[in-house]
C-alpha positions in Angstrom: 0.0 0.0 0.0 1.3 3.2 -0.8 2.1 5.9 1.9 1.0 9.4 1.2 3.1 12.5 1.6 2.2 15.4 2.8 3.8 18.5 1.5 5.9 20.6 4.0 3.9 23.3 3.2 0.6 21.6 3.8 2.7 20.7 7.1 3.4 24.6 7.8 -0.5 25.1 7.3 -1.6 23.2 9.4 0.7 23.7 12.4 -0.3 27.6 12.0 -4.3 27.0 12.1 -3.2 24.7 15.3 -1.6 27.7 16.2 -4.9 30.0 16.3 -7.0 27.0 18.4 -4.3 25.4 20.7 -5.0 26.3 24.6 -2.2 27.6 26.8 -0.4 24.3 27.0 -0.1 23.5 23.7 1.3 27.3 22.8 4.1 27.0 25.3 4.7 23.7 22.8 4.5 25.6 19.7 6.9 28.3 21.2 9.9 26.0 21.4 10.4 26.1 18.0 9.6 29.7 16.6 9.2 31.7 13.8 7.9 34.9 12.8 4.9 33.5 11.1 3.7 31.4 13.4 4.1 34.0 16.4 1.5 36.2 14.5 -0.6 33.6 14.1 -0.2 33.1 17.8 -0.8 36.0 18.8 -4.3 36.0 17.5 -5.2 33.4 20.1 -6.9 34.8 22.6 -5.8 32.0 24.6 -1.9 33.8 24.7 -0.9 35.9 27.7 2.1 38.0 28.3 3.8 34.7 30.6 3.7 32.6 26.9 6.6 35.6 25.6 8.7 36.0 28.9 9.1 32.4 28.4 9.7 32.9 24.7 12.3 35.4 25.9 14.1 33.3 27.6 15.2 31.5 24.7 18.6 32.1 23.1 18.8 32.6 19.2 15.5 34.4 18.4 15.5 36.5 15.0 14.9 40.1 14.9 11.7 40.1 13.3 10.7 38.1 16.4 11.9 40.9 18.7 10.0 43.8 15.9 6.9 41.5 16.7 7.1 41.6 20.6 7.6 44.8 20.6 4.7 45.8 18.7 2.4 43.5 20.6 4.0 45.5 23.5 3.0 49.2 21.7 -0.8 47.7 20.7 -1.8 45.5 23.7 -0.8 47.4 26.4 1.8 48.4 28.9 3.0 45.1 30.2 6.2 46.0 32.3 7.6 43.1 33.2 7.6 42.1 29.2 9.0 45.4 28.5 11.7 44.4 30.9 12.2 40.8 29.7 12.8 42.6 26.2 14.8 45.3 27.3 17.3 42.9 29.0 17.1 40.4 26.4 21.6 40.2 25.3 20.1 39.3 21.7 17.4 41.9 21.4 18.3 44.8 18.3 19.6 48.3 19.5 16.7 50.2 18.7 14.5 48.3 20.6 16.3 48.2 23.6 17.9 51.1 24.2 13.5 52.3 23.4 12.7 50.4 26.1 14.6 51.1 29.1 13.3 54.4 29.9 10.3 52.8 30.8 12.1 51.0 33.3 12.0 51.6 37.2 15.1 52.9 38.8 16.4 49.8 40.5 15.6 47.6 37.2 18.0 49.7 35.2 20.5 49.4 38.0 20.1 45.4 38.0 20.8 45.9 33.8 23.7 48.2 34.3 25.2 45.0 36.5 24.2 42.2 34.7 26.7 40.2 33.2 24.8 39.2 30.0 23.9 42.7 29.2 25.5 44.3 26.0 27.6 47.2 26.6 25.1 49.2 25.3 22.8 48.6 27.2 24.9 48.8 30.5 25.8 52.1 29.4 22.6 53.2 28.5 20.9 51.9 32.0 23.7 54.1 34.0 23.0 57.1 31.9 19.2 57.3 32.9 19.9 56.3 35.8 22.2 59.5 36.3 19.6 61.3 34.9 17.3 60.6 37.7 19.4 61.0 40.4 19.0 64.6 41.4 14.8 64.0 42.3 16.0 60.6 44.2 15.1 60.1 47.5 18.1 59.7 50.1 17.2 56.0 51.1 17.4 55.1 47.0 20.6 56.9 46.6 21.9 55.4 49.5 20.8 52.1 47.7 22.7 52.8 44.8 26.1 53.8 46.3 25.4 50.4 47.7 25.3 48.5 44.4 26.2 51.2 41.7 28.5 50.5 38.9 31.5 52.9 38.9 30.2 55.4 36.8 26.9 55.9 39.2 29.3 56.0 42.1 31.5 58.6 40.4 28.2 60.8 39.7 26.8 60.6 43.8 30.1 61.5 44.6 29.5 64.7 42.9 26.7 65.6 44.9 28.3 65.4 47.8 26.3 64.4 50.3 27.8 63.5 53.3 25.4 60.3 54.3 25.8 59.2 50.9 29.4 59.7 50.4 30.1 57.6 53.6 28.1 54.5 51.5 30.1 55.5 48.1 33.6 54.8 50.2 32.8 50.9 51.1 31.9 50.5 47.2 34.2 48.0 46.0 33.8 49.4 42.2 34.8 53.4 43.6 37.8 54.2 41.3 40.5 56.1 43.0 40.4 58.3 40.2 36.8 59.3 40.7 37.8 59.8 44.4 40.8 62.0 43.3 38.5 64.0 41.3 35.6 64.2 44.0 38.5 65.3 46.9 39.8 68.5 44.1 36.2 69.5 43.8 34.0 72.1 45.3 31.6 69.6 46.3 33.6 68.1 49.3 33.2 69.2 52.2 35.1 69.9 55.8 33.0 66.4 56.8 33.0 64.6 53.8 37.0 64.8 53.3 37.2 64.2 56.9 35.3 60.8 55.9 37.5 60.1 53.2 40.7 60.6 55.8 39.5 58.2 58.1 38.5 55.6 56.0 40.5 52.4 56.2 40.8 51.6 52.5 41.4 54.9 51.3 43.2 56.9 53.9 46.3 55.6 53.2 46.4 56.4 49.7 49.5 58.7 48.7 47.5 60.8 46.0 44.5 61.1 48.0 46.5 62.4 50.5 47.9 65.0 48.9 44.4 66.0 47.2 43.1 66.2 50.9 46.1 68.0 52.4 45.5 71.0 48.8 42.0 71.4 49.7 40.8 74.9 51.2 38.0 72.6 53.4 40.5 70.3 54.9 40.8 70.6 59.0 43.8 71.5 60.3 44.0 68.4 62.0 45.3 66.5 58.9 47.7 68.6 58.9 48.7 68.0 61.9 48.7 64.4 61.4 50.2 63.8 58.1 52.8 66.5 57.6 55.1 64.4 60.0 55.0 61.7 57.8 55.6 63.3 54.6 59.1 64.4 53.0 60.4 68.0 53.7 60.4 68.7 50.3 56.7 67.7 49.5 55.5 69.7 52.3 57.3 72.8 51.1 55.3 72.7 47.7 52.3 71.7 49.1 52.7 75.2 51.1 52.6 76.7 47.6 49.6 74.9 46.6 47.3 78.2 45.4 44.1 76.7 47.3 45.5 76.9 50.3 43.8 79.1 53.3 45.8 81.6 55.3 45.4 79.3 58.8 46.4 75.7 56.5 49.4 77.8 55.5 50.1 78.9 58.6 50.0 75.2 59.9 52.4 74.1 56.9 55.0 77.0 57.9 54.9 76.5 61.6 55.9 72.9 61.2 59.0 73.6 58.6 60.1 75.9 61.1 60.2 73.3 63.5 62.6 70.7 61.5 
């Protein structure tokens, strides 16, 4: 008896009419082997929900027009965040779309993106430039969350602000770039108290450079003068003392110890 054959595109009909009738089940089935055709037809069943595409996005080696179909069911049927998220965070999803989405993301989401390993540079980037962005309308307890977890650059940019409860958070930062601290200690945003935190703290404090950027500040107290000086070559402390940021009593203190050695 002889077999029939049915066409592969006889085959590809009939999978996408299953496509418009199969219950929830059966589309998480379908979904394991996509493509663009059959995820419009899919998304004609009313019997999809937003859960059938996070798990769709959790696949590895989707096609862009898969990602230019998500992202218009996303625009037509409504503001799903956590599939704008999925999609934003996606390491395969195109530029366009996901550098589109991540503005509509909440502040600590794009601070988990500028973090996550799998992210594209692009994207990290892109997350900590919002996220800078926002920072000036932040409440205190979120900034102190991100000098907590911030990459480097969203450490460098609290630093700027200078506040002093946040600055204390920004020190025990293990991404805090000296350099960033450098710049923060030369800057008129530190303060008496905030250098004094900087002087104190056990990582930094011993920090030649930083030293030395404390010691040419105009806010510095006089006590770190009095304790560093001794421990600093004659010849560094005589420029320091013509350091043009100096004030008339830190000079003072610089002179009265040369005189004394």
């Amino acid at each position: 008896m002889q077999t029939l054959e049915i066409a592969p595109q006889e085959l590809d009909l009939k999978r996408l009419h299953h496509a418009l009738t199969a219950d929830k089940q059966a589309i998480y089935s379908l979904l394991e082997q996509p493509s663009p055709d059959l995820l419009r037809v899919l998304l004609r069943n009313p019997a999809l929900d937003e859960h059938h595409l996070l798990t769709l996005l959790k696949q590895r080696g989707l096609t862009s027009a898969l990602f230019e179909i998500i992202q218009h069911y996303l625009d037509e049927a409504g503001n799903s965040y956590q599939l704008a998220k999925a999609l934003a965070r996606h390491p395969e999803t195109p530029p366009q779309i996901a550098l589109g989405l991540l503005p509509r993301l909440y502040l600590f989401d794009l601070a988990e993106l500028s973090r996550h390993p799998q992210a594209t540079p692009d994207q990290r980037m892109a997350a900590e430039r919002l996220i800078i962005q926002r920072l000036p309308t932040q409440p205190l307890g979120n900034k102190l969350a991100l000098a907590r977890q911030g990459t480097a650059a969203i450490v460098e940019a609290l630093l700027k602000e200078g506040l002093p409860q946040v600055v204390a958070v920004c020190l025990d930062n293990p991404r805090l770039k000296e350099g960033a601290l450098h710049q923060f200690l030369s800057s008129g945003a530190a303060s008496a108290e905030t250098i004094s935190q900087v002087a104190r703290h056990a990582h930094w404090q011993h920090r030649p450079n930083l030293r030395l950027a404390i010691l040419k500040h105009p806010r510095t107290p006089l006590i770190w003068y009095t304790l560093w000086l001794p421990r600093l070559k004659r010849g560094v402390v005589k420029e320091l003392g013509h350091s043009p940021r100096l004030t008339t009593q830190q000079r003072a203190c610089i002179k009265q110890y040369l005189g004394e050695h």
